[in-house]
KOLBAZA-185065 format. One record per residue: z, x, y of N, C-alpha, C, O, CB in turn. Coordinates in steps of 0.001 Angstrom, whole numbers, plus 500000, padded with zeros to 6 digits. Atoms other than C-alpha are relative to their C-alpha. Glycine has a CB too. Example, Ala and Ser with C-alpha at 12.3 -4.5 7.8 and 13.67 -1.06 7.14 Angstrom:
// residues 2
500000500890498810507800512300495500500000500900501200500665501936501181501246499008500027499940499180498810507140513670498940500730499230501090500899499739502198498585500414500462
// end
This chain:
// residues 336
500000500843498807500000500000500000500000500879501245500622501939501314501222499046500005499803499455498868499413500880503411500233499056501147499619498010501356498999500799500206499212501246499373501710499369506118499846500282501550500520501194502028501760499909499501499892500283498360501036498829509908500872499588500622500837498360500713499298499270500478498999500757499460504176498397511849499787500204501396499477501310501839501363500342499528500252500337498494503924496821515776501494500258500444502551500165499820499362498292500360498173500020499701506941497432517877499370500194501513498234499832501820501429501604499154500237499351498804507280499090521724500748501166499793501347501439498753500354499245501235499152498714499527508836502102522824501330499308501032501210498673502080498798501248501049498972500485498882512668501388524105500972500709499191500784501217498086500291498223500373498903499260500626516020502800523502500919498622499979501387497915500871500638501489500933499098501230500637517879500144521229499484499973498947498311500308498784500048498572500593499810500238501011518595499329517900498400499853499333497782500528498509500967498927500025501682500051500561515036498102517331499287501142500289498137500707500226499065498837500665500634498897499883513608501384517981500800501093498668500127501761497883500138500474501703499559499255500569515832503198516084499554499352497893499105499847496860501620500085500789500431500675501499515541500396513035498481500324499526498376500338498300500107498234500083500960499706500150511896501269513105499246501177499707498083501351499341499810499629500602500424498456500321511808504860512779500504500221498997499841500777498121500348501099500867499144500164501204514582504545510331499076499582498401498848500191497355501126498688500478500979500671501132512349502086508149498458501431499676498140501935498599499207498013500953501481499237500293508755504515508835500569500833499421499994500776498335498966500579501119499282498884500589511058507526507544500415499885498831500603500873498121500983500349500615499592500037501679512121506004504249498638499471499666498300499543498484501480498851499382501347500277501113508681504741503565499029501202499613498372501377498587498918498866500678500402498722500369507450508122504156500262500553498853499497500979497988500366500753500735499694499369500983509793509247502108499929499567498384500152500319497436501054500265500366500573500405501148508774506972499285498652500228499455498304499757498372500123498926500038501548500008500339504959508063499303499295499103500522498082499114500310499681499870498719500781501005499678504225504883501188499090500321500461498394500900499627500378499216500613500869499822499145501722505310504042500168498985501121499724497838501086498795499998499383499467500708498666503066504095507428499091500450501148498348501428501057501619500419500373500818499754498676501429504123510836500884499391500857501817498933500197498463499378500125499570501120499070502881502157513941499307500505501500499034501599501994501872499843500044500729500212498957501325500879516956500964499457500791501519498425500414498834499250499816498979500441498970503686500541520079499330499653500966498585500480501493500983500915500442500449500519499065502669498102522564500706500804501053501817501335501027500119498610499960499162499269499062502805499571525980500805498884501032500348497829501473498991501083500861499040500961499409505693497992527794500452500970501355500795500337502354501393499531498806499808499181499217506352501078530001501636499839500760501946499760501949498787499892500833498780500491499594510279500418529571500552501488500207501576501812500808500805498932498903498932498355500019510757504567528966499200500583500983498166500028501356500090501221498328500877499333498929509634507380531688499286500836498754499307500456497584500894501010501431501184498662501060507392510209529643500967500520499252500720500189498093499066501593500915499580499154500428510057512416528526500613499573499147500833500333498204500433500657500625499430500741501092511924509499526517499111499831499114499360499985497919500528498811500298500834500450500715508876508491525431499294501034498790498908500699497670499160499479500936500798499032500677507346511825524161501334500280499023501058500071497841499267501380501027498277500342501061511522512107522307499430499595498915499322500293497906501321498584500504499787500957501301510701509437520052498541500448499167498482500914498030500107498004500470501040499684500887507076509914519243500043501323499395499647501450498236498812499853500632499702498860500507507942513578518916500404500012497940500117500671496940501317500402501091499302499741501565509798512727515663499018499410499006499211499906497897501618499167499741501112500245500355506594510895514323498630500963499692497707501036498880499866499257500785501367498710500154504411513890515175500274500776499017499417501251498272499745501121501269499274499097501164506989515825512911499682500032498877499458500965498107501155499805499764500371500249501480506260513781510136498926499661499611498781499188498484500607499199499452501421500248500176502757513361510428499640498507499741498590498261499147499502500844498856499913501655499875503235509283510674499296499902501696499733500142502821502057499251499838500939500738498645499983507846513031500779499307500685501604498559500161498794498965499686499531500949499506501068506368515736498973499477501453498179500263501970501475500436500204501226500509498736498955504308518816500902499461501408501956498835501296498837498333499304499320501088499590499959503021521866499006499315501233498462499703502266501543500478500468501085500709499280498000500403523059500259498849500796501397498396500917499090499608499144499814501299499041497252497364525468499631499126499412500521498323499133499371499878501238501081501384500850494562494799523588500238499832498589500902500489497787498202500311499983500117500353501089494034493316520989498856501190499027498915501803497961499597498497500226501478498771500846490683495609520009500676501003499571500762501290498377498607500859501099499283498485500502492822498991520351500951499530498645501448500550498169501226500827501484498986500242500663495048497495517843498631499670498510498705500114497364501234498631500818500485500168501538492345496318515262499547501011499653499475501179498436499029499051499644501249499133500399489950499734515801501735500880499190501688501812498387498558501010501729498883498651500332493302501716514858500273499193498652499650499765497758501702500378501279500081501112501144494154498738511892498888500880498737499014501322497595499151498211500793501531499717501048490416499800510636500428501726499404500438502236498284497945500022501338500011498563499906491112503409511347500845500932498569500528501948497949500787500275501541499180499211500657494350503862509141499531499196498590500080499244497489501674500030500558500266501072501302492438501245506830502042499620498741502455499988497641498246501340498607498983500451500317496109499419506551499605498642499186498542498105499497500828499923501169500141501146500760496361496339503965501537499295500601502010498410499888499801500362498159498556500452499574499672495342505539500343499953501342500515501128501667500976500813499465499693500385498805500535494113509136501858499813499901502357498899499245499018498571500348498335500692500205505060494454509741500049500233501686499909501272502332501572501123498725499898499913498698505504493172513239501216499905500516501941498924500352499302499208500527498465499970499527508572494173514920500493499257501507500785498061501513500376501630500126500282500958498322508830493130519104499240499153499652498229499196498950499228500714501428500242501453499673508598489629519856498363500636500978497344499946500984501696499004501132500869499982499116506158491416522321498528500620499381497412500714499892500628500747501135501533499735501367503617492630519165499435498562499433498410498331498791500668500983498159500510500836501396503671489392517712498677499554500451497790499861499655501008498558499474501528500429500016500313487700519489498744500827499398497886500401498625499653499834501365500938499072500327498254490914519189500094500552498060499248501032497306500360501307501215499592499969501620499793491225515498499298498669499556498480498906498667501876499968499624500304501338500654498826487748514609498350500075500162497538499809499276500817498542500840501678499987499556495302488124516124499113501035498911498086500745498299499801500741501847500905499460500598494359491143514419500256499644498255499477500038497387500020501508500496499635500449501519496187489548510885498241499587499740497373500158499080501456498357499824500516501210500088493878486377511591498478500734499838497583500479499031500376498887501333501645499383499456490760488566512871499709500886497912498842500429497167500255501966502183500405498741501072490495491258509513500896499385498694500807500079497681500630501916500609499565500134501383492730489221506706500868500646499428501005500849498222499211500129499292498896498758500645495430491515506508501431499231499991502038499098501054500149501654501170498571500823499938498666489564505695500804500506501274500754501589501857501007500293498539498978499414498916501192489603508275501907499722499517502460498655499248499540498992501694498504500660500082505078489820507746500916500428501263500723501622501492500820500538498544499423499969498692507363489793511078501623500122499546502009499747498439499552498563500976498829499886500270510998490579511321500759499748501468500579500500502426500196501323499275499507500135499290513160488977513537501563500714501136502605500144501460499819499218499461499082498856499565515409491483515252501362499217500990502541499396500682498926501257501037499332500187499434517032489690517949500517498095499667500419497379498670499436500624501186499228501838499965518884485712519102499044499551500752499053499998501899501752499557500840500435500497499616516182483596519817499615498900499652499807498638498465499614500487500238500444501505500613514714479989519669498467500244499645497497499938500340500179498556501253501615499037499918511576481986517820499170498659499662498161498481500344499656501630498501500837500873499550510290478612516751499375499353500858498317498729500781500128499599499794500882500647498938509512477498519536499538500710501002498745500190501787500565499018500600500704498898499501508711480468521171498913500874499505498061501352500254500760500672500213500855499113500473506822482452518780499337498903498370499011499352497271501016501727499724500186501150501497505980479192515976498685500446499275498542500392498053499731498037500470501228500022500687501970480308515940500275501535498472499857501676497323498518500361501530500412498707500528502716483921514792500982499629498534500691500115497441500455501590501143499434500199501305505716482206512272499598499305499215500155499074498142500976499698499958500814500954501288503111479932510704499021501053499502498486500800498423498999498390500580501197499655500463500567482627510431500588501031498837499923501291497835498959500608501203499344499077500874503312485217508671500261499496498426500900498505498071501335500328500688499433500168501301503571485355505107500990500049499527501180499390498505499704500473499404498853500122500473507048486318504876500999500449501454500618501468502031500091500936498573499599500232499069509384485988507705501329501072499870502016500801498885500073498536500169498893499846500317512348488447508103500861500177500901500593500751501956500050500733499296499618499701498973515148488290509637501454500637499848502157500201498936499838498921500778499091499704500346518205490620510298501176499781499877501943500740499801499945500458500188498699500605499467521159488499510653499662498419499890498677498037500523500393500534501680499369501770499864522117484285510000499171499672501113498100499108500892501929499647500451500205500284499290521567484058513456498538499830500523497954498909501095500689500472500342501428499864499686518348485153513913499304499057498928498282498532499368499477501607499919500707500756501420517150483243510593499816498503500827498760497918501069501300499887498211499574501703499264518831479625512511498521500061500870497558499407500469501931499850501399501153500058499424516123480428515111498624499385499413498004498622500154499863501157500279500963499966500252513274480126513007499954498942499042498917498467498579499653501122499780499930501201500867514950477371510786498869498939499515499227498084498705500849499300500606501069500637500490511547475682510214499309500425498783498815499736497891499193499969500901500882499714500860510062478159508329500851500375499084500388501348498488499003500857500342498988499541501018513145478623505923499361500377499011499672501430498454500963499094499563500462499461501619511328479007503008498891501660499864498419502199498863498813498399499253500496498894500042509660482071503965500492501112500263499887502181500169499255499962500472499205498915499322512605484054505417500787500433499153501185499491498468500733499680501138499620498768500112514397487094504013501098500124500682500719500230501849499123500856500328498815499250499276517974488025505389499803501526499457499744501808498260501660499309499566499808498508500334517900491767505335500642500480501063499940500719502046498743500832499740499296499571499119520544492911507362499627501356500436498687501863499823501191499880499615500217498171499842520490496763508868500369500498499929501560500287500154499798500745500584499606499068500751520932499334507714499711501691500735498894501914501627499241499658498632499831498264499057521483503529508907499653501310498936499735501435497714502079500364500629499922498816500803520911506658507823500859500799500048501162501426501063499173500645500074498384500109500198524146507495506097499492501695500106500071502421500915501002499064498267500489498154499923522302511455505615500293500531500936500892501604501016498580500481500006499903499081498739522108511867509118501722499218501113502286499655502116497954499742501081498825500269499186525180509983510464501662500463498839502422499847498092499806498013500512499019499616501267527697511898508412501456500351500936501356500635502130499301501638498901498524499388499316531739512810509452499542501842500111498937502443499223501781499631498581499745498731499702531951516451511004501064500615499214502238500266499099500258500087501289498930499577500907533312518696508673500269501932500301499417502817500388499368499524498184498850500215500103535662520466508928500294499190501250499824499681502276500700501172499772499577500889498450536907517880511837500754501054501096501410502033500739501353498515499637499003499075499272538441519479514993501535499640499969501841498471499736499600500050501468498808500341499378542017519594515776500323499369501179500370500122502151500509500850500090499672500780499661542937516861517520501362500013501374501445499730502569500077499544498828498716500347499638546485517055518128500315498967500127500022498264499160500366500390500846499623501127500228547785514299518984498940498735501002499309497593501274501615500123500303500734500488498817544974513026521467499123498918499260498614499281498199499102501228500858500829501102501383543038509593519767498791499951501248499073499934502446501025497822499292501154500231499299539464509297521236499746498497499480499947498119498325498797501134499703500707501604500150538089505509521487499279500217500577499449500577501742500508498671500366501219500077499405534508505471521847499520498378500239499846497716499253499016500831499077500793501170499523532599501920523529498782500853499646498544502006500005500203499376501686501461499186500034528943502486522080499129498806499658499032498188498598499828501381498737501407500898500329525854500173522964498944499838500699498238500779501060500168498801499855501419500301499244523156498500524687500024498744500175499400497866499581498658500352499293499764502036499947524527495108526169499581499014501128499511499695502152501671499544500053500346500314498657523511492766528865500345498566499513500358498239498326498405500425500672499409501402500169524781488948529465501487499409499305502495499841499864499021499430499269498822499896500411527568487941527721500399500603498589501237500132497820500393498859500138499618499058501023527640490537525116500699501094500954500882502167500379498664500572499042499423498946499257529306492638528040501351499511500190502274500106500745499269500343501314498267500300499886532401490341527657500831501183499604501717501714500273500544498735498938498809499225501152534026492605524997499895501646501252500980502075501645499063500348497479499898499164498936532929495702527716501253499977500640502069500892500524499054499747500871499560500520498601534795494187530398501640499522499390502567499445500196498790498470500749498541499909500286538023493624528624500350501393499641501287501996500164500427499053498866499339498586500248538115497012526947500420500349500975501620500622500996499295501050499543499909499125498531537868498374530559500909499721500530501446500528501288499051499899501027498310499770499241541199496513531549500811500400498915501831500975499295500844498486500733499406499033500600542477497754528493500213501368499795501024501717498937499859499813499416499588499656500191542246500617529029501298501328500833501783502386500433499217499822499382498748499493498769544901501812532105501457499306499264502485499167499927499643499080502033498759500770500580547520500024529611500348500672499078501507500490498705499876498649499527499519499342501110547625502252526939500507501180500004500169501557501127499235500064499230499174498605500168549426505525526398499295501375500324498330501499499570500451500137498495500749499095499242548080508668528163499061501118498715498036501781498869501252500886501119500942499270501728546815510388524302498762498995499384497902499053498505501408500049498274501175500812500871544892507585523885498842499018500856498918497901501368500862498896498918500603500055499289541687507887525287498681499256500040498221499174498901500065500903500164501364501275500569538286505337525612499188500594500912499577500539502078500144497961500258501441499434499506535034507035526799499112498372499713499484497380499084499287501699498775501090501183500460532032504444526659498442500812500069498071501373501100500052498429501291501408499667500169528415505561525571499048498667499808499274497771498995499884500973498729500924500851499861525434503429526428498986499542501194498308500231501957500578499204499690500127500877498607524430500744528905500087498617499939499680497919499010498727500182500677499361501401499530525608497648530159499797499403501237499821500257502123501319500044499986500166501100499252525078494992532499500816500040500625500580500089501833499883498937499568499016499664499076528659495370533462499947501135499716499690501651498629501254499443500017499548498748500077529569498713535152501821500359499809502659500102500674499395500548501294498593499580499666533054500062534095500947500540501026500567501615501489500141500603499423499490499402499123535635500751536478501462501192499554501967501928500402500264498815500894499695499722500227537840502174534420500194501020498641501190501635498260500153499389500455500657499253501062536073503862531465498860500822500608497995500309501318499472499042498887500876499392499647534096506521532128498475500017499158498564500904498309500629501079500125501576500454500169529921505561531065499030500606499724497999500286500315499497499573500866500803498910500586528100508313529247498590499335499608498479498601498626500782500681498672501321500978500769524137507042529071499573500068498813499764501028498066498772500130500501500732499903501641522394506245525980499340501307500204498871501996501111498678498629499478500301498555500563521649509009524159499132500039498255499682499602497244501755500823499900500945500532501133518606509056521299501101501242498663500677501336497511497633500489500422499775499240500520521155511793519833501451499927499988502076500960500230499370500909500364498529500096500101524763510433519444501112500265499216502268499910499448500174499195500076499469499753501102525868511790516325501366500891500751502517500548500480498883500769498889498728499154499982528279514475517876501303498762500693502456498694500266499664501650501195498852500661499529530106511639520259500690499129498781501914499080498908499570499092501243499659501276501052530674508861516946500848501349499485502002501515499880498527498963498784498806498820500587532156512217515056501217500052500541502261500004499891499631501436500175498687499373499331534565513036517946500681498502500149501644498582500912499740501014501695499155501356499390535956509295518379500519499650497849500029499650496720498375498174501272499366500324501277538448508381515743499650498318499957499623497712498886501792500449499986500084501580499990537806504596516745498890499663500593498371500446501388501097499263500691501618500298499187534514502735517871500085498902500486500448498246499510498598499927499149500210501200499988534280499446519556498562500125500344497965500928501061500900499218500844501549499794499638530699498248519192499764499098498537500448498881497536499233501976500154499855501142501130528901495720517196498336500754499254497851501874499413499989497785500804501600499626500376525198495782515349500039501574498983500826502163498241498947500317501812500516498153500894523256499380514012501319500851500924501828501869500454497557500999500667499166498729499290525773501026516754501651499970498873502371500883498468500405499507502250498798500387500887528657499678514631500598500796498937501668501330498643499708498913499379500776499168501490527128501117511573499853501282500271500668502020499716498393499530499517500129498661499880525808504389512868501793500728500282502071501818499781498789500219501370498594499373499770529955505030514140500821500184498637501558501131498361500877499029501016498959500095501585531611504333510638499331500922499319499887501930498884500064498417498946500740498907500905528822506072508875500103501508500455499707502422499732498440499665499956499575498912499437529828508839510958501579500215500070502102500926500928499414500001501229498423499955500170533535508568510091501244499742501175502330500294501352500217501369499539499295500834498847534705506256513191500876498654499260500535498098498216498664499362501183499030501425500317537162503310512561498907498962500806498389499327501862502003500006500878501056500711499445534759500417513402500678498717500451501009497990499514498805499793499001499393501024499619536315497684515398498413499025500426497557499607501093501240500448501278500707500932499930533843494683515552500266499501501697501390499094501991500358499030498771499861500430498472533194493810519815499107499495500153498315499808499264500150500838501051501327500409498957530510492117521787500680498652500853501795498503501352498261499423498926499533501061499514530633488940523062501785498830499357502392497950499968498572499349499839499274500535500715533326487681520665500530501847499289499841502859499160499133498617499032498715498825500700536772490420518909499727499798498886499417498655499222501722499830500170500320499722501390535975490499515302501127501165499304501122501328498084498378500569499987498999498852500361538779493366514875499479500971498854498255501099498871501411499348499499500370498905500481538616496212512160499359499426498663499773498611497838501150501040499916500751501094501203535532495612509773501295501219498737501870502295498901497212500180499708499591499490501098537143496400506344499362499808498605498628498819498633501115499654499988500471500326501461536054496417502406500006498512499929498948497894499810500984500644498798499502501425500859537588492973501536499369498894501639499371497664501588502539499947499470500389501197498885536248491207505159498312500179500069497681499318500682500857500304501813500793500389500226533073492087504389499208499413498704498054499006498569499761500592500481500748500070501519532751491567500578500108498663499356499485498132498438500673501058498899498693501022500405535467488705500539499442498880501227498661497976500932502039500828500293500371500909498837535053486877504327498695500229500196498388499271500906500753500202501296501293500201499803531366487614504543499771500453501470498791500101502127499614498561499686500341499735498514531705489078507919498821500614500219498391501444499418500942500797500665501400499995499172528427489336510150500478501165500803501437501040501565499506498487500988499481498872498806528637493026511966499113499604501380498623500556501987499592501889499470500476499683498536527086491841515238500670498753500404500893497796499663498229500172500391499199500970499190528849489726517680499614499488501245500214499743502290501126500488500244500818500679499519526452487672519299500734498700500655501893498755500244499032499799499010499046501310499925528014484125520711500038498935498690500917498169498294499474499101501314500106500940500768526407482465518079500868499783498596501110498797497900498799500058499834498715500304501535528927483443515064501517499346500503502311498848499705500583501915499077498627500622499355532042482265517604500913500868499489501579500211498688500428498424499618499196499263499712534179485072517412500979499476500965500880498662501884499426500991500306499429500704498885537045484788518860499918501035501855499696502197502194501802499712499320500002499247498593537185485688522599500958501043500592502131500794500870500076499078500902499000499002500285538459489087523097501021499453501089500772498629501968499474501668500161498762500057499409542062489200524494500283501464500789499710502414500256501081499646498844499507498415499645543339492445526383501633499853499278501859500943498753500034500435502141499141500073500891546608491614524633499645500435498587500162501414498048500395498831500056500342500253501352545229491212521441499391501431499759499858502065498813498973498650499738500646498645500196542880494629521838501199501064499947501300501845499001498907500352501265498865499000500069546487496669523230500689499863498396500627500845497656501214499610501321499532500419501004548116495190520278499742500645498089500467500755497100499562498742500350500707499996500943545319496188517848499873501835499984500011502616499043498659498946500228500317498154500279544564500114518971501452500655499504501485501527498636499460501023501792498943499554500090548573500562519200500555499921498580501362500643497994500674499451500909499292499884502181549131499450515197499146501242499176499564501999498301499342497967498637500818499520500873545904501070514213500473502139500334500510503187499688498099499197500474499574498159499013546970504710516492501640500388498786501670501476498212500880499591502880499356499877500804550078504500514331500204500165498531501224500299497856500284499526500290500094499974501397548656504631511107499028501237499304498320501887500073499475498593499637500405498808500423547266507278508961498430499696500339497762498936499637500459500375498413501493499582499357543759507965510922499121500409498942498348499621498398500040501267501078500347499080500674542628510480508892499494498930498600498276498848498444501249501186499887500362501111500854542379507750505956499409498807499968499034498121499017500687499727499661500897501651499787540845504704507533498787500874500428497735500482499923500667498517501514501329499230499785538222507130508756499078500138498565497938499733498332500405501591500590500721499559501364537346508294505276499517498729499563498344498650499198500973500739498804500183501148500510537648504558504309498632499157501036498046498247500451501579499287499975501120499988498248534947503877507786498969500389499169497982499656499107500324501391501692501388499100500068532582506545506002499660499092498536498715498322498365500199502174499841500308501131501341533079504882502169499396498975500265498210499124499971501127499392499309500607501085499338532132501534503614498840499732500322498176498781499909500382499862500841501012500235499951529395502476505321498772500461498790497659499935498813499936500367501122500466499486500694528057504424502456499641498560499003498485498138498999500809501196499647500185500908500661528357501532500154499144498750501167498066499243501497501457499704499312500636500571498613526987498884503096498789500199500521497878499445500179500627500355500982500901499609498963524687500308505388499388500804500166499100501319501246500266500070500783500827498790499655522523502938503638498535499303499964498129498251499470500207501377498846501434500493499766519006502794504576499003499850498604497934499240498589499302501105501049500802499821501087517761503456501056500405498245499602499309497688499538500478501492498820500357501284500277518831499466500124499370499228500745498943498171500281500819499432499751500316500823499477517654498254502880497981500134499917497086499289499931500914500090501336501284499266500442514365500008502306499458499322498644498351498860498369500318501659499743500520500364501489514418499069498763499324498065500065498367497422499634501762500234498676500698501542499617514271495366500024498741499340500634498123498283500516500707499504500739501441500110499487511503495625501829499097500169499841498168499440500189499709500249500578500976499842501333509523497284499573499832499018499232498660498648499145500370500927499084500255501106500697509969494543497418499470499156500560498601498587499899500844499530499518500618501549499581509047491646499832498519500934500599497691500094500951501219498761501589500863500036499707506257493714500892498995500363498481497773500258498589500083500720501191500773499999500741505005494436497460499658498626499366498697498509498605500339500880499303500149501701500645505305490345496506499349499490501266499501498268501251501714498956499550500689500965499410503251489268499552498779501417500046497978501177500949500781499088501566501435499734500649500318492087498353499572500021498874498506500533498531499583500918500192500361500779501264500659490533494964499270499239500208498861498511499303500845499387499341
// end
């Protein structure tokens, strides 16, 4: 099989999920390409970053405006497989499906009402996927064609620092995302939490947000965060950032719009917990009580062991090789 994946160029989860995915299909023998609509959300130097790691691995990549540039490149890598990622691929994805006969399967990344926003491209898809409940509800029409495949990290490259530094007694709490609207609630409480807590125990924030902190200091996204998730014994942060922190041997406290508190073995295997905290699962609404309450039990307890238990977790959870394996499958049953 050879697989065409649509996306853009941006720094967020969906960028990262997409390189993630072309990198294990590589590494299966597949034959990947991707075509990034231009959206012109990065300046050059982000932009040349990401494709950089594409050039590495000798994975085609295009980035185009039309519909044509998108089929002559289609013809070019002679792909049998269309996987459209951005909401903002799907017309030009659907067009060149419809135009050349090449199945299409789409994956719903984000919270939207995609039926009724995107309905032509979810009638024309053969298999619909989406990463999260939430996103699935969206598209609730076409149920019978959708896929939950949650996301998944690369546990290889997000590993605990070993030997760890010495510490002493100083606890790092990292904030790590990419939020805007009311996924910046959980922000915006950490930030009065954290002039309340004990002078060893410290909260950096990596990302960007909608709200600016006034009391956390705001380190920008970074396509290269592995050393900060290492140095933070604790993470608030929901989604792939969630995932990439634990898999890197962070304590993973569940935040966004809604407190979710510390994911664990038995709350996700047992309660079925959803790692992203969207409005739509109803979390409850963080507390600054409830957060002091929560770092001050967890700061008291053997670190060093819920970390390890952070990295187990994600290992079992959130390696890219199952999530890979799933997709392989639904894409080898819709070129059956």
């Amino acid at each position: 099989m050879r697989i065409l994946m649509t996306s853009i160029l941006c720094q967020s989860g969906l960028m990262t999920h997409v390189n993630d995915l072309a990198k294990y299909l590589h590494s299966q023998g597949i034959f990947v390409a991707i075509a990034f609509k231009r959206v012109d959300y990065l300046d050059e130097p982000a932009q040349n970053s990401i494709l950089g790691e594409l050039h590495t691995m000798a994975i085609p990549y295009l980035l185009y405006d039309s519909t044509e540039e998108l089929l002559e490149f289609l013809r070019a890598q002679e792909c049998n497989l269309i996987h459209a990622h951005s909401h903002a691929t799907f017309q030009t994805a659907t067009e060149a499906s419809l135009s050349q006969g090449v199945p299409l399967i789409c994956t719903l990344h984000s919270v939207y009402p995609w039926q009724h926003l995107f309905g032509a491209t979810l009638h024309v898809a053969q298999r619909i996927i989406a990463v999260g409940p939430a996103q699935a509800y969206g598209a609730r029409r076409f149920s019978e064609k959708i896929s939950i495949v949650q996301n998944a990290i690369d546990t290889r490259h997000f590993v605990p620092k070993t030997p760890r530094e010495k510490q002493g007694d100083l606890i790092n709490i990292l904030w790590y995302g990419r939020v805007d609207g009311r996924l910046t609630r959980g922000l915006h409480t950490l930030d009065r939490v954290a002039p309340l807590l004990p002078k060893h125990i410290r909260i950096t924030g990596l990302g960007t947000a909608q709200y600016v902190p006034i009391n956390i200091p705001l380190l920008p996204w970074t396509d290269h965060p592995l050393p900060f998730l290492q140095q933070s014994q604790i993470t608030f942060a929901h989604g792939r950032s969630l995932r990439e922190a634990m898999s890197a041997g962070s304590i993973g406290m569940l935040l966004g719009c809604g407190y979710g508190g510390m994911v664990t073995e038995r709350r996700l295997t047992e309660d079925n917990l959803i790692l992203d905290a969207f409005p739509e699962y109803r979390l409850r609404r963080p507390r600054v009580h409830k957060l002091v309450q929560d770092i001050l039990t967890i700061a008291g307890l053997d670190l060093e062991q819920l970390r390890r238990e952070a990295r187990s977790i994600a290992e079992r959870h959130f390696d890219l090789e199952d999530m890979g394996a799933k997709i392989g499958k639904i894409y080898r049953g819709v070129l059956s």
